[in-house]
Backbone bond lengths (Angstrom), bond angles and torsions (degrees), N, CA, C in turn:
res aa  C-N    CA-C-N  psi(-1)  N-CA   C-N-CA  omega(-1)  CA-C   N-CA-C  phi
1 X - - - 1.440 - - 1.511 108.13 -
2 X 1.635 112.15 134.79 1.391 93.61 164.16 1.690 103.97 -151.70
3 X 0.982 123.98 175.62 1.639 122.82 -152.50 1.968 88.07 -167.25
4 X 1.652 101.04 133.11 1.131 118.93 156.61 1.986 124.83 -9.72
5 X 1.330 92.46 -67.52 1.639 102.66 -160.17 2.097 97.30 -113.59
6 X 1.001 118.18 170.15 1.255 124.02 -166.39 1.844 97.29 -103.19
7 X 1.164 113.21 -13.28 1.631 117.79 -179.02 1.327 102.45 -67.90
8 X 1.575 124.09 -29.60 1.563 122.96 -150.01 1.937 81.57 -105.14
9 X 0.927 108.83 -6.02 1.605 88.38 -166.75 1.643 91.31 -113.35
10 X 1.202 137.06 -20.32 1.220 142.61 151.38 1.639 100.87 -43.53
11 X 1.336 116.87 -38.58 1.793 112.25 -179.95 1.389 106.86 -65.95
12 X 1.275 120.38 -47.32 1.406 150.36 -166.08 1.571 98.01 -44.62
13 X 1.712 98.49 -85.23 1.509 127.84 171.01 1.693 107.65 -30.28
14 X 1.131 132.30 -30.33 1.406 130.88 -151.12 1.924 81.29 -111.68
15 X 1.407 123.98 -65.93 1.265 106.17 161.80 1.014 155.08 2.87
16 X 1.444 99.57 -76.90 1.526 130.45 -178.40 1.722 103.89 -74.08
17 X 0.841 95.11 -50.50 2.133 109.08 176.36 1.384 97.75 -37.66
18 X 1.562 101.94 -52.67 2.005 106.80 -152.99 1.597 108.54 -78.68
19 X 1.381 102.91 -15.01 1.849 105.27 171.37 1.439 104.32 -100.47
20 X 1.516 136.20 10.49 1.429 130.77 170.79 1.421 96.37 70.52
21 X 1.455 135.43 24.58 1.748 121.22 128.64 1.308 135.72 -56.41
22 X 1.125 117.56 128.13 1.268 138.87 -174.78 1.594 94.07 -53.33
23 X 1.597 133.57 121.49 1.471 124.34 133.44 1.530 125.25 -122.56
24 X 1.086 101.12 149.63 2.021 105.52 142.90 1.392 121.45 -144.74
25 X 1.270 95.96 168.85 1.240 101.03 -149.47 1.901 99.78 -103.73
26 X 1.227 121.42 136.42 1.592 117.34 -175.81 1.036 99.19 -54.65
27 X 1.442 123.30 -89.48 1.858 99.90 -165.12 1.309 131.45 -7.15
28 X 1.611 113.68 -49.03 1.484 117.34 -168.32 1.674 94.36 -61.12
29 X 1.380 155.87 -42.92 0.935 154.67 -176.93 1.706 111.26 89.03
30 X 1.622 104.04 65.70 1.128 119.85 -161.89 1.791 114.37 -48.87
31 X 1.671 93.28 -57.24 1.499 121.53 169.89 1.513 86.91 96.46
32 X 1.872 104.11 163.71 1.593 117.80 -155.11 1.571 97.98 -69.19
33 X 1.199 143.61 -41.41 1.659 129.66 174.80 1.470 112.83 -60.67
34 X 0.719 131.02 -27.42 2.078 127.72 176.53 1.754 99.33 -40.69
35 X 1.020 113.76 98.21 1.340 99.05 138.46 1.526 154.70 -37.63
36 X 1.143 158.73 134.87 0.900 158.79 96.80 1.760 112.66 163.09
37 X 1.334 135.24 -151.32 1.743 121.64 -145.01 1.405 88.98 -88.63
38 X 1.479 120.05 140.14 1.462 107.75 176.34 1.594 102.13 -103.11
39 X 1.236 112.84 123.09 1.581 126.84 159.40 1.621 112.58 -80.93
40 X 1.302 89.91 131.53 1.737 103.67 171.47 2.036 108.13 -145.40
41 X 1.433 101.99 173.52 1.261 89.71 -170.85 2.290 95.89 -100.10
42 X 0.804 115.62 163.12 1.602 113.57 178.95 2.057 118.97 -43.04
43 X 1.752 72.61 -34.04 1.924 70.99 170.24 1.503 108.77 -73.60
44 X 1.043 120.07 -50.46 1.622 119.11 -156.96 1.775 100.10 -96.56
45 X 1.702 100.66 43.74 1.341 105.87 158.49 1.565 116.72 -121.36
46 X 1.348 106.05 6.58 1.455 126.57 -165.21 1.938 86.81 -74.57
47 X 1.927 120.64 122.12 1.169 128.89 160.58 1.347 115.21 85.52
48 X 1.862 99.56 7.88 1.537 91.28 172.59 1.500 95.91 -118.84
49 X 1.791 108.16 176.15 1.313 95.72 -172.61 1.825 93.12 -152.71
50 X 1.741 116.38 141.97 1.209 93.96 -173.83 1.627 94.81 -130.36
51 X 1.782 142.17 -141.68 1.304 134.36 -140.65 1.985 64.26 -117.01
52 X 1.542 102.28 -61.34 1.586 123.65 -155.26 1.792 106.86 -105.89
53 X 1.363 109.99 126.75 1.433 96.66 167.73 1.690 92.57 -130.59
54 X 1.159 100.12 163.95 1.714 114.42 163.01 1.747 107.93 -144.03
55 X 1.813 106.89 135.65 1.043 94.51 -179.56 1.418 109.37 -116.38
56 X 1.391 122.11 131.81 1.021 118.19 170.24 1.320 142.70 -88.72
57 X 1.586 121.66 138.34 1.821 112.44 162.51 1.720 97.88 102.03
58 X 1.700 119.45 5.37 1.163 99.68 172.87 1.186 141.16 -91.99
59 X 1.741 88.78 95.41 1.767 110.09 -159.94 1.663 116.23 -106.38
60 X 1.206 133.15 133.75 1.238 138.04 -173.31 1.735 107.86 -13.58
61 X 1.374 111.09 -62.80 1.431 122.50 168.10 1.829 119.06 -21.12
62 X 1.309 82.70 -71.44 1.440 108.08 -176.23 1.510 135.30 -48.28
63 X 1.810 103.18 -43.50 1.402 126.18 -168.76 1.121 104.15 -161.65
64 X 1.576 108.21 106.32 1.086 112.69 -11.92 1.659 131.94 -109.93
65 X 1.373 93.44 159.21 2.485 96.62 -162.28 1.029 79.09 -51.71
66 X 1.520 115.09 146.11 1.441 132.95 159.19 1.701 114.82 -92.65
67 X 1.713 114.21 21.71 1.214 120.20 177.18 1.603 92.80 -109.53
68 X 1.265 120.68 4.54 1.576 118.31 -172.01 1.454 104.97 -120.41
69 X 1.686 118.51 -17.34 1.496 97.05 160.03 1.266 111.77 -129.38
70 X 1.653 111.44 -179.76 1.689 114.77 -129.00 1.661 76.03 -112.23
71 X 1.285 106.09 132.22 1.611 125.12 -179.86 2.180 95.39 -43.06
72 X 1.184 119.69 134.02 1.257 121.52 145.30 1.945 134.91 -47.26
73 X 1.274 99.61 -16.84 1.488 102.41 151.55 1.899 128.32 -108.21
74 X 1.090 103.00 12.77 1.410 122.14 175.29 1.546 94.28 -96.72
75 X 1.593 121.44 -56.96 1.803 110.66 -158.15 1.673 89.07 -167.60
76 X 1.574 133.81 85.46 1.312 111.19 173.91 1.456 126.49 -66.11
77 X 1.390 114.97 -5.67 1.343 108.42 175.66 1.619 119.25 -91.06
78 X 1.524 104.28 -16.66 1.423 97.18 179.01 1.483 100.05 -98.53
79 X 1.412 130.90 19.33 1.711 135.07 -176.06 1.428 83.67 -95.81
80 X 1.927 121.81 -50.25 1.359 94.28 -174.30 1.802 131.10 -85.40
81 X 1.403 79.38 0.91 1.559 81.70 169.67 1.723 125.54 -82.73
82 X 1.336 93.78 -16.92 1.181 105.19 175.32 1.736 120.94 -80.09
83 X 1.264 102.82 -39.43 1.301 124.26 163.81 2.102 116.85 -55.66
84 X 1.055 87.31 -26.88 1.741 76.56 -178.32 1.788 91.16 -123.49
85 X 1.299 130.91 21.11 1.207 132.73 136.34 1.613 127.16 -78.61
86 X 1.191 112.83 2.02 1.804 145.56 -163.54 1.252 112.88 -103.69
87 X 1.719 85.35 -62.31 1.642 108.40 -179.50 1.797 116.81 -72.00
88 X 1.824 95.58 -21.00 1.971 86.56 178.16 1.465 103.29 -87.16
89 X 1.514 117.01 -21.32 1.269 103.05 174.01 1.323 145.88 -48.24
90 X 1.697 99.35 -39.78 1.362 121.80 158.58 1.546 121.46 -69.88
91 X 1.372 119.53 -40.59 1.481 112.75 149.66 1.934 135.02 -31.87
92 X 1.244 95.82 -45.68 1.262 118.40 -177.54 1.349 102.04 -67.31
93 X 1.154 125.55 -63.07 1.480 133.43 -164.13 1.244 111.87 -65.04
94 X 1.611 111.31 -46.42 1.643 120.68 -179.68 1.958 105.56 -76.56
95 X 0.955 113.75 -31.03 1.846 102.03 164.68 1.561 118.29 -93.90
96 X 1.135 108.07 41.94 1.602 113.43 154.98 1.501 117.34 -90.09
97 X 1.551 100.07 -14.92 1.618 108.93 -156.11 2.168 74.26 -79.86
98 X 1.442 100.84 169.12 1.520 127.30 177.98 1.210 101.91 -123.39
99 X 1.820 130.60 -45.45 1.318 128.31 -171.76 1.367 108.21 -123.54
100 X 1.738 120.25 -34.03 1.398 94.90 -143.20 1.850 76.82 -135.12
101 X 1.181 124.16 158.98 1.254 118.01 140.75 1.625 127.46 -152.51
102 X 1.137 128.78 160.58 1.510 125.44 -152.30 1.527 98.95 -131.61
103 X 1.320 138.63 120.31 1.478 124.54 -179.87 1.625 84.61 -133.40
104 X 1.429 110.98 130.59 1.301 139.52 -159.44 1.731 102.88 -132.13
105 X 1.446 117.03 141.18 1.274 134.15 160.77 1.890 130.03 -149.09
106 X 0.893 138.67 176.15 1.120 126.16 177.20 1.915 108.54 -124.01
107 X 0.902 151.38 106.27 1.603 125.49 159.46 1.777 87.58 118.60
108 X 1.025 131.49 -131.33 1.546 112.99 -177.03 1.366 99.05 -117.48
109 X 1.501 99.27 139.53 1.353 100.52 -175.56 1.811 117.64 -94.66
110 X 1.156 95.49 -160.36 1.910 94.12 -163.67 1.550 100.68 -87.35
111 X 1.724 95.53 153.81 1.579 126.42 -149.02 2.231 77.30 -69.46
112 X 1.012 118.08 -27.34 1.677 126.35 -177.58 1.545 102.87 -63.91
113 X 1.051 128.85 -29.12 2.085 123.02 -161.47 1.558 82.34 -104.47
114 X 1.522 105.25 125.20 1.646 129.62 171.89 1.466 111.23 -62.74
């Protein structure tokens, strides 16, 4: 599982705990015998790759943060660079999956999910 911000996967983590699922979390650097769902945030999914991914929280808000691109009357060329620096993020995260993948949001999701 992995989700934008570490708050939503802190929901996740507390979740998964309260039904007796196995997690860890990538950062900790579980390594390939650890059992159970590995949570990471979308950046620190960049070069890994698993059977199942699900991504969570990709909601208009979220993806892409509008604290990460540069208003169109400030610089439109660096708004769209910023904008498809947004959009590979979510690329990245959603081709980790090998078989299965799940992209999840609540309320309207991002201008990126078809």
């Amino acid at each position: 599982m992995c989700a934008r911000f570490n708050v939503l996967l802190d929901k996740a983590y507390d979740k998964l705990t309260a039904a007796r699922i196995p997690v860890v979390r990538v950062r900790d650097n579980p390594g390939p015998g650890a059992d159970g769902v590995r949570l990471a945030t979308m950046h620190a999914m960049k070069g890994l790759e698993f059977r199942c991914v699900t991504v969570l929280g990709v909601t208009a808000s979220a993806v892409p943060f509008a604290r990460e691109v540069t208003p169109a009357s400030v610089d439109a060329l660096q708004r769209d660079s910023d904008l498809l620096r947004e959009r590979c993020l979510l690329f990245v995260a959603c081709t980790r999956a090998r078989e299965a993948l799940a992209v999840t949001w609540s309320g309207s999701a991002s201008s990126f999910v078809p």
